[in-house]
LUMZA-786018 format. One line per field, with one value per atom (N, C-alpha, C): atom name; x, y, z; residue number from 1. Coordinates in nm, 3 decimals, decimal comma. Atoms other than C-alpha are relative to their C-alpha. Layout:
BEGIN
at	CA/...
X	X/...
Y	Y/...
Z	Z/...
i	NUM/...
***
This chain:
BEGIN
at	N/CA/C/N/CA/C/N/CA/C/N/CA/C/N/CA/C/N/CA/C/N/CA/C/N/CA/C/N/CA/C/N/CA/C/N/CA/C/N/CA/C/N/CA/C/N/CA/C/N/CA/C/N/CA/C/N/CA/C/N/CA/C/N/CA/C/N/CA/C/N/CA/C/N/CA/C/N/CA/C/N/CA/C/N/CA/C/N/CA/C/N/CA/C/N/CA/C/N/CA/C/N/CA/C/N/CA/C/N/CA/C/N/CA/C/N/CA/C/N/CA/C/N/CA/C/N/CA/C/N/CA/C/N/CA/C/N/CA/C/N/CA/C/N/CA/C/N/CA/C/N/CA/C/N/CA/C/N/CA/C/N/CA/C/N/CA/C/N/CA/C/N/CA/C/N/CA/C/N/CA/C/N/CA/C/N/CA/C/N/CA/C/N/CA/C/N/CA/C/N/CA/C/N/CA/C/N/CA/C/N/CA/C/N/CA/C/N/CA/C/N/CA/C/N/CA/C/N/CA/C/N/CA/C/N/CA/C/N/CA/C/N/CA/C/N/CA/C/N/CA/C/N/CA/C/N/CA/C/N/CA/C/N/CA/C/N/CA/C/N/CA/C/N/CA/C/N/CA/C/N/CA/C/N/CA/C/N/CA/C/N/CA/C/N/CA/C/N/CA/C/N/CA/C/N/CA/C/N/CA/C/N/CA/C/N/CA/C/N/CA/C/N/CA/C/N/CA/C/N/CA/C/N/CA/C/N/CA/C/N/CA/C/N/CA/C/N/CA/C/N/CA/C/N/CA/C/N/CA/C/N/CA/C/N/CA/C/N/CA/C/N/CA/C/N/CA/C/N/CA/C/N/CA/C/N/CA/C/N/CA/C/N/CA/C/N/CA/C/N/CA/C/N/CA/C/N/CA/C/N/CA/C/N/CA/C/N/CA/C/N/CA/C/N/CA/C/N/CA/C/N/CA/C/N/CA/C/N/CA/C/N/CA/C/N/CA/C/N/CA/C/N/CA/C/N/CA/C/N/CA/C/N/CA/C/N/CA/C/N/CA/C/N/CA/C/N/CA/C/N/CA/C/N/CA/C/N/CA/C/N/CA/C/N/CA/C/N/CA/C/N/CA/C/N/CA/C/N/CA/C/N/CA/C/N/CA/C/N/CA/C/N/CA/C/N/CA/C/N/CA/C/N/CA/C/N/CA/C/N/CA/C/N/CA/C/N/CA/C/N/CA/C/N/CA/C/N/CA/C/N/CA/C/N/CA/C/N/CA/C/N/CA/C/N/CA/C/N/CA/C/N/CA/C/N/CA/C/N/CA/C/N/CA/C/N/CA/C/N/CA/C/N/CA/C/N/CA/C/N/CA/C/N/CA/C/N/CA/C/N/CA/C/N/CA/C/N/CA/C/N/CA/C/N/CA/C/N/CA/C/N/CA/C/N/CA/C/N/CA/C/N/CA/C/N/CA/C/N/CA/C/N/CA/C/N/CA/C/N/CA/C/N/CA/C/N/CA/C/N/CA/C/N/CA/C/N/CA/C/N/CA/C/N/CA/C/N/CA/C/N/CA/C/N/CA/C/N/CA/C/N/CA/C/N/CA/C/N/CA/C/N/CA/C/N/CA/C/N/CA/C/N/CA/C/N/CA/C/N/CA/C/N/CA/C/N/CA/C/N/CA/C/N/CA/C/N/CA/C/N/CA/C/N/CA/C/N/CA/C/N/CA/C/N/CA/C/N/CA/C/N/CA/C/N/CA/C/N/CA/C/N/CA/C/N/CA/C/N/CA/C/N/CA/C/N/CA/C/N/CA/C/N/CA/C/N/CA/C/N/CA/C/N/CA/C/N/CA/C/N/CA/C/N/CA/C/N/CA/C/N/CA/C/N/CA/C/N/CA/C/N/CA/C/N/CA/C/N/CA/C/N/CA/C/N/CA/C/N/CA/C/N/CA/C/N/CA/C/N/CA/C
X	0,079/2,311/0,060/-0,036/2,464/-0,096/0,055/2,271/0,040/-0,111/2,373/-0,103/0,090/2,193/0,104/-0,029/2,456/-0,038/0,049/2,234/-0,150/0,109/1,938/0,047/-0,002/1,863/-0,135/0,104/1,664/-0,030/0,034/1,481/-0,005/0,001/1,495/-0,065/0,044/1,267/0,038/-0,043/1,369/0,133/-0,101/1,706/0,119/-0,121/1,927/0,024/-0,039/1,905/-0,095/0,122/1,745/-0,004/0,003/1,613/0,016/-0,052/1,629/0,148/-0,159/2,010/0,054/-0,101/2,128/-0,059/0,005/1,911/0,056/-0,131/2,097/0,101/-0,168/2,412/0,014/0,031/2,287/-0,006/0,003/2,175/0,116/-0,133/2,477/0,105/-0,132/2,700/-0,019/0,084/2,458/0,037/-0,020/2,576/-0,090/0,108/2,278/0,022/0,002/2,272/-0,111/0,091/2,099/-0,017/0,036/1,885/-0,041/0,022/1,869/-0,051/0,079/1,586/-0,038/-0,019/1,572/-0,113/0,091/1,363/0,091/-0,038/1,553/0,204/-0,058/1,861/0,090/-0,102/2,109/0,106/-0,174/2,423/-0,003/-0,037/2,315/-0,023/0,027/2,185/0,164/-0,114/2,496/0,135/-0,128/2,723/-0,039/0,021/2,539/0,023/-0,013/2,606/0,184/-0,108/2,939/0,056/0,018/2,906/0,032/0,004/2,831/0,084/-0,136/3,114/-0,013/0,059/2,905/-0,062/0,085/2,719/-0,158/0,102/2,412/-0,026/0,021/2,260/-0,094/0,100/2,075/-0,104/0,107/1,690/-0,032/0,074/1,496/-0,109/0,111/1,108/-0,053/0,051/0,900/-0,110/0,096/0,689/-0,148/0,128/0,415/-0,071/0,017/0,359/-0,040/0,088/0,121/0,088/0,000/0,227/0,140/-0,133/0,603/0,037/-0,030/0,560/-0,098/0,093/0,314/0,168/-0,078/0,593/0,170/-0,107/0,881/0,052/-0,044/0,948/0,019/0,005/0,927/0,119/-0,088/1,137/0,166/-0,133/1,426/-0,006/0,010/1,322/0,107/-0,035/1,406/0,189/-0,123/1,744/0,076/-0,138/1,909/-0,008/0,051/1,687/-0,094/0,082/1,468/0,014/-0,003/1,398/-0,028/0,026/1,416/-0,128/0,108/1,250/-0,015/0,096/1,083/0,029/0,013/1,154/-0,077/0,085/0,884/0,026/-0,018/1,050/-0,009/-0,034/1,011/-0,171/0,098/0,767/-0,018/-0,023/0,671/-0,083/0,111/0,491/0,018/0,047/0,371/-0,116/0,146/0,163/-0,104/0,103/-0,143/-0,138/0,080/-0,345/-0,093/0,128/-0,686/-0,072/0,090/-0,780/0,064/-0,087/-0,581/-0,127/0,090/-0,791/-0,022/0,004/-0,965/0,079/-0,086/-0,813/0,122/-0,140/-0,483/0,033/0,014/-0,554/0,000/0,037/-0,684/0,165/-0,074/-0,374/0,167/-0,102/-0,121/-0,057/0,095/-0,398/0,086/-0,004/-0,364/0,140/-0,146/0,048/0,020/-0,078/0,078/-0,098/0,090/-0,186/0,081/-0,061/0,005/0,150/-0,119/0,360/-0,010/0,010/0,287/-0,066/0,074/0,006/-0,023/0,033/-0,091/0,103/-0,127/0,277/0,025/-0,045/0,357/-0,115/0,129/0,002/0,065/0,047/0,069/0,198/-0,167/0,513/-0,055/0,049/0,333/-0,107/0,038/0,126/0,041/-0,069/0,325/0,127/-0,069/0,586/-0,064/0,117/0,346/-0,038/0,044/0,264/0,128/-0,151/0,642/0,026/-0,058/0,735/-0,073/0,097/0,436/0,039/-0,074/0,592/0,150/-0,121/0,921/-0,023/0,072/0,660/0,134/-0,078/0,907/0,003/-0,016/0,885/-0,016/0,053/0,889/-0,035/-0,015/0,780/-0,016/0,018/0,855/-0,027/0,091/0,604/0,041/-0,026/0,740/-0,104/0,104/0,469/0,021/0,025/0,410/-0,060/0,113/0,305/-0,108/0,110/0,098/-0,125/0,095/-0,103/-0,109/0,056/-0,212/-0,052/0,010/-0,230/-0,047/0,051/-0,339/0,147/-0,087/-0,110/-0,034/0,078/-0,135/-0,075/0,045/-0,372/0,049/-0,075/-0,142/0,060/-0,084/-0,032/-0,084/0,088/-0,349/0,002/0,005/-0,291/0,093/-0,164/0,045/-0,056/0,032/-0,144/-0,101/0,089/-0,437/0,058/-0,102/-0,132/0,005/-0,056/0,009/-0,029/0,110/-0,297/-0,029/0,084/-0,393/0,123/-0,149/0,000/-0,041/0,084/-0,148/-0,035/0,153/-0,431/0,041/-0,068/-0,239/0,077/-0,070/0,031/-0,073/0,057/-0,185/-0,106/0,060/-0,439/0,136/-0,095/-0,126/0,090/-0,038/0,022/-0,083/0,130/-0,327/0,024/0,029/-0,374/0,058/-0,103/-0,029/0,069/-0,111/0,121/0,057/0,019/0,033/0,082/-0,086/0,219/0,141/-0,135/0,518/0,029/0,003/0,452/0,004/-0,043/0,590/-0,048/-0,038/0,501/-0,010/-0,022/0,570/-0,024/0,016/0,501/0,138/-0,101/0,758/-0,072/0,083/0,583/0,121/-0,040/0,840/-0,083/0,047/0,806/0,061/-0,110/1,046/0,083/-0,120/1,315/0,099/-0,106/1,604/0,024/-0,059/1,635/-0,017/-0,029/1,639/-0,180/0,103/1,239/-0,031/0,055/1,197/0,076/-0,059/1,449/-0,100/0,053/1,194/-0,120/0,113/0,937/0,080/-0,069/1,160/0,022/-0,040/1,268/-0,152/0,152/0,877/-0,070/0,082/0,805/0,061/-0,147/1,135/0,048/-0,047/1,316/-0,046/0,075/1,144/-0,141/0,072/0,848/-0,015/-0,011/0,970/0,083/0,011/1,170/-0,070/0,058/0,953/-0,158/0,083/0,741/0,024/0,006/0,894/0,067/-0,087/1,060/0,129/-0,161/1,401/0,080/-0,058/1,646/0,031/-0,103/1,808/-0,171/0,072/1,567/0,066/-0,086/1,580/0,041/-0,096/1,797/-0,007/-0,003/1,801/0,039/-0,018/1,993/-0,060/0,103/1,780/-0,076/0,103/1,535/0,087/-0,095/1,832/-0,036/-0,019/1,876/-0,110/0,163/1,486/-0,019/0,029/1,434/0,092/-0,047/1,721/0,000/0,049/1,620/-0,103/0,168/1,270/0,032/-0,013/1,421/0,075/-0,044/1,626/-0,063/0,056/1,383/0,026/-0,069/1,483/-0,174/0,083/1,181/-0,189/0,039/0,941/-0,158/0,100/0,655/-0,106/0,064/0,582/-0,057/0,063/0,426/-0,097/0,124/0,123/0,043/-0,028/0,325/-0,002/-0,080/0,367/0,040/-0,143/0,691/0,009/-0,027/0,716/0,123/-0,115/1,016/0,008/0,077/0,922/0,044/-0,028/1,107/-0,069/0,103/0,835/-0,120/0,140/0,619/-0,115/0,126/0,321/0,052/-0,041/0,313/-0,178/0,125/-0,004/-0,018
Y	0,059/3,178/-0,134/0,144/2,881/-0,048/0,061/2,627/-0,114/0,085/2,508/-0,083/0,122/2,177/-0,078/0,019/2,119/-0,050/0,042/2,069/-0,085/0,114/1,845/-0,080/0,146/1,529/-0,038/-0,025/1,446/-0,218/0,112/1,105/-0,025/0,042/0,996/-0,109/0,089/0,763/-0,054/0,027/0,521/0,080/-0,120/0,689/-0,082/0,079/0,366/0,030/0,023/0,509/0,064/-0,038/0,730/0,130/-0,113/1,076/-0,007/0,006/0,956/-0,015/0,048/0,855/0,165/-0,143/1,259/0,093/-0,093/1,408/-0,039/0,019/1,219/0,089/-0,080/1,372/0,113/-0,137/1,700/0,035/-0,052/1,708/-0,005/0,012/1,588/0,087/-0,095/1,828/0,098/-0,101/2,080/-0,027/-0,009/1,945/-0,111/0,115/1,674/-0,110/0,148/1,370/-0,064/0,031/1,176/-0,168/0,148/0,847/-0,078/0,021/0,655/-0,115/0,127/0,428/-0,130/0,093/0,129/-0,097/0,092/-0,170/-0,176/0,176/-0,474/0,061/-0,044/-0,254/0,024/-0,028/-0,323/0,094/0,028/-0,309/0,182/-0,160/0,032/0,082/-0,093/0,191/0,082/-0,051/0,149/0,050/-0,127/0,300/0,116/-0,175/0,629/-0,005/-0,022/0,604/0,043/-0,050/0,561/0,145/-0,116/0,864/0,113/-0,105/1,069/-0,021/-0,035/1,012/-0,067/0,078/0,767/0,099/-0,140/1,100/-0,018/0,062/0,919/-0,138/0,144/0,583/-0,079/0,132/0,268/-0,001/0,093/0,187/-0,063/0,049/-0,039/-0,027/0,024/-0,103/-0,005/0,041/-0,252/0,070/-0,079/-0,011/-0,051/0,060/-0,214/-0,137/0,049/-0,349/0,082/-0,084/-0,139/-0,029/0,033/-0,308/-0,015/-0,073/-0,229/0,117/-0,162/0,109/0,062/-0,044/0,160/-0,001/0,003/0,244/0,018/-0,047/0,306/0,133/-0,149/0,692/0,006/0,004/0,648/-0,061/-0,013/0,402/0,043/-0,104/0,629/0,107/-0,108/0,882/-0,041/0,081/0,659/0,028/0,012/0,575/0,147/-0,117/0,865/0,133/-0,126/1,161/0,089/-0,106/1,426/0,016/0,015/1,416/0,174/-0,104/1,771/0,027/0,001/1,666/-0,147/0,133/1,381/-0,030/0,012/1,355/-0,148/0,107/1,107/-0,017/0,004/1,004/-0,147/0,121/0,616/0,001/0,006/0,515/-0,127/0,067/0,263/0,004/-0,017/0,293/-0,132/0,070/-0,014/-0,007/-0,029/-0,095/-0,057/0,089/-0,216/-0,009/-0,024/-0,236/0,017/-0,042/-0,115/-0,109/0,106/-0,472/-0,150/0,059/-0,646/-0,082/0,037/-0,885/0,039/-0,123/-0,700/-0,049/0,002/-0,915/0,034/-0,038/-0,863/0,150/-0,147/-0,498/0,066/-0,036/-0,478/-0,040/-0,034/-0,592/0,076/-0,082/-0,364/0,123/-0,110/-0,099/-0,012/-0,016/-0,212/0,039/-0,024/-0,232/0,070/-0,125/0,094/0,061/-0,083/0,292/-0,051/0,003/0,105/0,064/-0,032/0,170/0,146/-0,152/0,545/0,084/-0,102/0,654/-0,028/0,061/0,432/0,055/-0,038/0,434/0,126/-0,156/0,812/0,005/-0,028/0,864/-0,045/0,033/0,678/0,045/-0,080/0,826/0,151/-0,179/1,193/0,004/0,017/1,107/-0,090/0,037/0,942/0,119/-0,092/1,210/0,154/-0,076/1,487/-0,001/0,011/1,331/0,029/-0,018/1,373/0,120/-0,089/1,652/0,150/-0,081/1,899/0,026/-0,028/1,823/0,107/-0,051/2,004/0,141/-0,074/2,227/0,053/0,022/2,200/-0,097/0,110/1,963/0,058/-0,021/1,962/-0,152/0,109/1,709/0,037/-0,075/1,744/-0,147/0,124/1,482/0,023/0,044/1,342/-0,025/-0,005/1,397/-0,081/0,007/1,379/0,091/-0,061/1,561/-0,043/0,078/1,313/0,011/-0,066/1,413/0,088/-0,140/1,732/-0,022/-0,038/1,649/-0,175/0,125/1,240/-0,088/0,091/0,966/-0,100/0,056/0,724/-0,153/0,070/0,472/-0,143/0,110/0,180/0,066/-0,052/0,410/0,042/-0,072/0,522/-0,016/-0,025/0,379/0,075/-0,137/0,575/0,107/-0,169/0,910/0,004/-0,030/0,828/0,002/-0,024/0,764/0,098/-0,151/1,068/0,101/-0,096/1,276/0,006/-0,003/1,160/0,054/-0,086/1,270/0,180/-0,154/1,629/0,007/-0,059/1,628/0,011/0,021/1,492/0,092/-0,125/1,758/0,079/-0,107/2,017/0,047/0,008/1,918/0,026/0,022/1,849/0,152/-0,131/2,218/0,125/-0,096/2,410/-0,064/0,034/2,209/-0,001/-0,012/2,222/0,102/-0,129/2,515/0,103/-0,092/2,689/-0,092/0,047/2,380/-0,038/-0,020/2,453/-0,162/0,070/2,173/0,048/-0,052/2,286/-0,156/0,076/2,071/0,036/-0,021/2,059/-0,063/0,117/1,886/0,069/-0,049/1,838/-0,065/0,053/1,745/-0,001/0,027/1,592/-0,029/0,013/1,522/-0,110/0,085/1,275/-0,039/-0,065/1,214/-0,147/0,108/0,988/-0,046/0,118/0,668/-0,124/0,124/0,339/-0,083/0,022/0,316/0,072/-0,003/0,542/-0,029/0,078/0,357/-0,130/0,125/0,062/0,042/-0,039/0,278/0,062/-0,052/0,406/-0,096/0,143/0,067/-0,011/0,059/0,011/0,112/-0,086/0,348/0,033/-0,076/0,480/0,125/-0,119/0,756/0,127/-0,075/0,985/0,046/-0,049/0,948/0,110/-0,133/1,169/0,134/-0,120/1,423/0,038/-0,048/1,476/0,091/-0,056/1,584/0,128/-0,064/1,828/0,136/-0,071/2,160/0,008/-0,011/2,161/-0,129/0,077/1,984/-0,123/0,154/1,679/-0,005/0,017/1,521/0,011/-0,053/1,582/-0,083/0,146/1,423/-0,014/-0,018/1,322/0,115/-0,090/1,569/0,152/-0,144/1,875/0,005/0,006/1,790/0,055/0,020/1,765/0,164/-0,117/2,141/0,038/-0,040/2,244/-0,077/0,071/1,952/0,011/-0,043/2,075/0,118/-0,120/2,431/-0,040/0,037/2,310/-0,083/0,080/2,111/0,098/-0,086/2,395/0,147/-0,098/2,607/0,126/-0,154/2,902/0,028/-0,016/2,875/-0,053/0,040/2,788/0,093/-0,036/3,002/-0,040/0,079/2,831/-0,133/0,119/2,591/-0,022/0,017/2,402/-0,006/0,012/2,459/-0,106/0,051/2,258/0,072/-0,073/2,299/-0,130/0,066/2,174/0,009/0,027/2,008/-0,075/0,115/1,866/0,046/-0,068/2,074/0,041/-0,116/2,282/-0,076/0,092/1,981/-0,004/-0,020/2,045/0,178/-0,106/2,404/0,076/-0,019/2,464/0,162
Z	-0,108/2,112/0,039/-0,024/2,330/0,074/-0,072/2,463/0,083/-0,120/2,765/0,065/-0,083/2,908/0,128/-0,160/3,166/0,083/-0,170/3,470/-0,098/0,050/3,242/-0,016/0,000/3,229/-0,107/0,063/2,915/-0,057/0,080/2,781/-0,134/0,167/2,407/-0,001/0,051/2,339/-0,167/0,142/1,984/0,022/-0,006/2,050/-0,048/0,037/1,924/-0,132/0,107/1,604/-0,083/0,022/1,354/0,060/-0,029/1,434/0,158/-0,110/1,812/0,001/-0,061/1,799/-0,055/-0,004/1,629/0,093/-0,121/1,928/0,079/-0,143/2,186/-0,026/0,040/2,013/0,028/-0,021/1,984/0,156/-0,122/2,335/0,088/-0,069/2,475/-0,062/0,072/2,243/0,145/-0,104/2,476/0,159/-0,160/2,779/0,072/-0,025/2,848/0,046/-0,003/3,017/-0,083/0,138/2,728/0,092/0,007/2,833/-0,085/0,110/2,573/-0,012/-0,011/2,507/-0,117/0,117/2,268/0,041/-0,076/2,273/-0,039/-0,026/2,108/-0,089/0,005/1,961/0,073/-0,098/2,269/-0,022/0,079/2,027/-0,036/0,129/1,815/0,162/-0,156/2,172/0,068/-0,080/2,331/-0,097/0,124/1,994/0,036/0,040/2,023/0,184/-0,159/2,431/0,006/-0,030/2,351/-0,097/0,041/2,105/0,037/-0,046/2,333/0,154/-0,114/2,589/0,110/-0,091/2,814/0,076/-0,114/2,921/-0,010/-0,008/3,014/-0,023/-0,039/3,008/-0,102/0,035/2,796/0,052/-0,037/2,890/-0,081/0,085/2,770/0,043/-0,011/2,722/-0,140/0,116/2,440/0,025/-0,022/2,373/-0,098/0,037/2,200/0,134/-0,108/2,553/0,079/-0,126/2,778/0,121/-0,146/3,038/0,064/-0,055/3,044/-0,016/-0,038/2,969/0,109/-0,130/3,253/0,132/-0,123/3,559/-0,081/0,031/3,291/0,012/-0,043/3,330/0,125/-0,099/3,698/0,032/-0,019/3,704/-0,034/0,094/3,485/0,106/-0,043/3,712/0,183/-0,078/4,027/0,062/-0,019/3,906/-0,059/0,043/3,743/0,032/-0,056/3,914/-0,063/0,061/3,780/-0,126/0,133/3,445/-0,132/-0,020/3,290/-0,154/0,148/2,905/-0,040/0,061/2,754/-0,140/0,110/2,379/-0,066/-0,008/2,265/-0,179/0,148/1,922/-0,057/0,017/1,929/-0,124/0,060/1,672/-0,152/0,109/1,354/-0,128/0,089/1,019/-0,090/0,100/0,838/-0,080/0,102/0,562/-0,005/0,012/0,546/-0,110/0,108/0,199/0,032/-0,046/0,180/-0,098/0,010/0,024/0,076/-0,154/0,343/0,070/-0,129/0,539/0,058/-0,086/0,782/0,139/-0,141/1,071/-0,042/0,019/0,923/0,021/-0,008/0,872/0,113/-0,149/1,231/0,099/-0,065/1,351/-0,021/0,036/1,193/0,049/-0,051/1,311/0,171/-0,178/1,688/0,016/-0,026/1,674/-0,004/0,033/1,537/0,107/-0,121/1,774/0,128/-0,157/2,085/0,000/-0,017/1,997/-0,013/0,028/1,841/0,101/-0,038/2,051/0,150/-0,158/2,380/0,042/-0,027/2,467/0,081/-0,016/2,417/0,125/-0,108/2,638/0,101/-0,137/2,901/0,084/-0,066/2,911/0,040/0,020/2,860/0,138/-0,190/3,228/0,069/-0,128/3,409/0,013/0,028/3,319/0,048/-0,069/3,418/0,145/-0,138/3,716/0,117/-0,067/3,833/-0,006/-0,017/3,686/0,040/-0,073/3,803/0,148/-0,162/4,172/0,011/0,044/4,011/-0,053/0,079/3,877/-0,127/0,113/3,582/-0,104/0,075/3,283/-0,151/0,143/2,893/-0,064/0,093/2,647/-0,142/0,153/2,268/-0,043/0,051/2,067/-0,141/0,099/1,736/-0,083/0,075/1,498/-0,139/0,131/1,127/-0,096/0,064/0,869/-0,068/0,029/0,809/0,096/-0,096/1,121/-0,061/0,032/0,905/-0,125/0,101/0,550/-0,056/0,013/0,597/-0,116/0,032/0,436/-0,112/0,061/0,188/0,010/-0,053/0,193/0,089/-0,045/0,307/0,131/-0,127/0,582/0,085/-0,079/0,766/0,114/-0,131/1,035/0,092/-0,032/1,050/0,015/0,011/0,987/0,173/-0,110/1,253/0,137/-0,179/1,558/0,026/-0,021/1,460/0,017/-0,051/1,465/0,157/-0,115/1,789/0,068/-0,031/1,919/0,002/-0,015/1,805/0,097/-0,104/2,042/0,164/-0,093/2,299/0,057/0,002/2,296/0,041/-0,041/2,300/0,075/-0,109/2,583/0,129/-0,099/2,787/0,025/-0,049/2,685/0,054/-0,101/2,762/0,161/-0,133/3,089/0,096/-0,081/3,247/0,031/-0,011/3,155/0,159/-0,122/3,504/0,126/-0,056/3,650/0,019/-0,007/3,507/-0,155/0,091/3,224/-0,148/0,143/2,836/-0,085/0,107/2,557/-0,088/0,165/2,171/-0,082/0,105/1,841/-0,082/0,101/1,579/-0,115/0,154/1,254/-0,127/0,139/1,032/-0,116/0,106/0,661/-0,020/0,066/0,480/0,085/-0,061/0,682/-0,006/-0,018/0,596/0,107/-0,101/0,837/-0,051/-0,004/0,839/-0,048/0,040/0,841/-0,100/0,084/0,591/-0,167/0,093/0,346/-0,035/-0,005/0,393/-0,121/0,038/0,275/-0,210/0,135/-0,032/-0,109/0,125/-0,159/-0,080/0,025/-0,157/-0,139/0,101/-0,379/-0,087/0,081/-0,503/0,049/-0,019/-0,457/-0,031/0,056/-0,658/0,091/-0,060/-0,464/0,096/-0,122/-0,197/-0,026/0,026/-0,358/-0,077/0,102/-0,632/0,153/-0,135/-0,275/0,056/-0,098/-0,148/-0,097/0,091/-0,200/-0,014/-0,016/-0,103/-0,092/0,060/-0,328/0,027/-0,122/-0,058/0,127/-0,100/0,168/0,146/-0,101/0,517/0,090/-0,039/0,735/0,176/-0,143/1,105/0,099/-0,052/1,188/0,010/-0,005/1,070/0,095/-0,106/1,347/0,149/-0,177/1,624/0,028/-0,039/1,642/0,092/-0,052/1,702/0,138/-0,126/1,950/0,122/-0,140/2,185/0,036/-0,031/2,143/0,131/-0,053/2,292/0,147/-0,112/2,583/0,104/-0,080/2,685/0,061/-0,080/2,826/-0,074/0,034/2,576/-0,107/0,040/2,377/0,074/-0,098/2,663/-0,033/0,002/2,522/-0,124/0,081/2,217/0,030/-0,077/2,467/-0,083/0,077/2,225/-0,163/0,163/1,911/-0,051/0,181/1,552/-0,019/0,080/1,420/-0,093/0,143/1,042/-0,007/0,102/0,920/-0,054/0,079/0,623/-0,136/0,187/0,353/-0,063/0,073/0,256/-0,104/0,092/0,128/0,090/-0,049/0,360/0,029/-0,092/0,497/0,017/-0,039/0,716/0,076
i	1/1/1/2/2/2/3/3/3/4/4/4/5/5/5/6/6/6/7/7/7/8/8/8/9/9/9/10/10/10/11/11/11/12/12/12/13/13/13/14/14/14/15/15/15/16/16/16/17/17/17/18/18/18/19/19/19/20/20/20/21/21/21/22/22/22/23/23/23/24/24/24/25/25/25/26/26/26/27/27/27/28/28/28/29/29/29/30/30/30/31/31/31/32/32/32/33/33/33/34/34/34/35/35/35/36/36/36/37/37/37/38/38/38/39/39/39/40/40/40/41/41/41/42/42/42/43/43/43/44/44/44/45/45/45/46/46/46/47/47/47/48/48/48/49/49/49/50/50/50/51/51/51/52/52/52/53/53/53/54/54/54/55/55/55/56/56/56/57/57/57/58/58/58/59/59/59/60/60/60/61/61/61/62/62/62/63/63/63/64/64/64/65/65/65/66/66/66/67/67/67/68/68/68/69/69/69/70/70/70/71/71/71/72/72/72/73/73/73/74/74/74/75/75/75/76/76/76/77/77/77/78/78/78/79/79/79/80/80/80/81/81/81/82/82/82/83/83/83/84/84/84/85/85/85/86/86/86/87/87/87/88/88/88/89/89/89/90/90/90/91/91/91/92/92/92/93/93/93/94/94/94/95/95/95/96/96/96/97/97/97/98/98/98/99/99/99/100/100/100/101/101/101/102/102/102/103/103/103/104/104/104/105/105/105/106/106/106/107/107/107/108/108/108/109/109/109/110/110/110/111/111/111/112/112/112/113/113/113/114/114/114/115/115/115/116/116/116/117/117/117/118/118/118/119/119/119/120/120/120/121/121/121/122/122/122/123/123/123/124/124/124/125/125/125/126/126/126/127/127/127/128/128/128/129/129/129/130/130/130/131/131/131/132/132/132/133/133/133/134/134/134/135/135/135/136/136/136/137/137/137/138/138/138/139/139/139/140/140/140/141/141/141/142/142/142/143/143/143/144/144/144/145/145/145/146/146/146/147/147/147/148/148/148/149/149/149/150/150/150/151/151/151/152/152/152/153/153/153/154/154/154/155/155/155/156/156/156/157/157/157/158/158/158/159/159/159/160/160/160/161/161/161/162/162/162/163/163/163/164/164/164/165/165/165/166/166/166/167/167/167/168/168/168/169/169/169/170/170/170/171/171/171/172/172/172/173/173/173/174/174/174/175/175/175/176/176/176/177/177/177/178/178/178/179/179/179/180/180/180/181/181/181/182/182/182/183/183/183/184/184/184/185/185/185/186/186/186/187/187/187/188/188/188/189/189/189/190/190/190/191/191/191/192/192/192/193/193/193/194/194/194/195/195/195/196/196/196/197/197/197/198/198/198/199/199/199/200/200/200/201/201/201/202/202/202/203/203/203/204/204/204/205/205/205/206/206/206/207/207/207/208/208/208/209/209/209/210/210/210/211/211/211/212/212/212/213/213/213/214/214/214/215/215/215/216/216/216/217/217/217/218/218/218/219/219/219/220/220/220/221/221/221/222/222/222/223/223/223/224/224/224/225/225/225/226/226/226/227/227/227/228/228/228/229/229/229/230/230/230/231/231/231/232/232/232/233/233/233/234/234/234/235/235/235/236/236/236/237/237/237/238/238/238/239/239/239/240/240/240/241/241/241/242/242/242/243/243/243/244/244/244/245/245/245/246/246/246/247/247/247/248/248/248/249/249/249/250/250/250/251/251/251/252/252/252
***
């Protein structure tokens, strides 16, 4: 099976790096113009741009800012044309003890709900609102399996983003479908990067394979494959799905 993306044009959100920077790759192996979105990551952005052969372009928007991702997809859409998928992979998990000041608590709460969840919401309709005129669009939503199976307590507010990402998804794949609108979840597990090294120093190593089933945790790239299946229109009926890749440590 080849997958040919050729004539798309796809977004990467978090894409300087991390499970966003081996889907740019992937998609562009595919043929993709890959936009690749960062927020303070100029330097790593533009390595994986030049990666991929300069076949596509740098944005930027701080996505713990409502108010520069309000009119960002639009304007991506603007400059580089019709946007054919969305990959909504930008995201952050910190900790926040469950004997944390509550203002302190409250605001590791708010940061993570705007960057994980506001954010995605408000790329996932304005994105919608474009690509319904094309009556064509996909969006594949960067989950968790923490969404499904809850997190641990220092991470809740990580699990409650990622839940609401669920709901999201799958209002948006009931309600559109007839407009030509596809979306997806991907519900990682573990997944070697850069954030979840932060999280490793903090537990150990052990913590996470002793998690799962597969021998090697999983790695950015295991995701790439699935997420440019899903953009290329070849699996276009698993509109509404979760797709686990999590190495067989949740399986719902």
């Amino acid at each position: 099976m080849n997958i040919d993306l050729s004539s798309k044009t796809v977004l990467v959100t978090g894409a300087s790096r991390g499970i966003g920077a081996a889907v740019a790759e992937q998609l562009a192996a595919s043929g993709a113009k890959v936009l690749i979105h960062y927020n303070r990551g100029k330097d790593k952005a533009n390595e994986v741009l030049n990666k991929l052969g300069g076949r596509g372009a740098i944005i930027q928007s701080d996505l713990s800012d409502a108010n520069q991702v309000i009119g960002f997809v639009k304007r991506a859409w603007d400059e580089f044309g019709p946007i054919s998928a969305v990959v909504n992979n930008a995201g952050i998990a910190k900790p926040a003890a469950d004997d944390m000041r509550s203002e302190e608590w409250l605001a590791v709460w708010e940061e993570t709900m705007a960057v994980n969840t506001t954010s995605l919401a408000i790329i996932c309709k304005e994105y919608v609102e474009l690509a319904r005129k094309e009556k064509d669009g996909r969006i594949i939503n960067v989950s968790s399996r923490a969404a499904f199976r809850g997190d641990t307590q220092d991470y809740i507010a990580y699990a409650a983003s990622k839940g609401a990402v669920v709901s999201i998804t799958r209002t948006i794949a009931r309600h559109y479908g007839k407009e030509g609108i596809k979306a997806f979840l991907i519900a990682p597990g573990f997944t070697r990067t850069d954030m979840a090294n932060e999280i490793l120093a903090e537990y150990g190593e052990g913590f996470a394979l002793n998690d799962i089933a597969l021998p090697e945790l999983t790695k950015p790239e295991d995701l790439a494959p699935m997420i440019t299946l899903l953009c290329s229109g070849m699996a276009d009926h698993a509109t509404g799905a979760s797709i686990d890749i999590n190495a067989g440590s949740y399986v719902h």
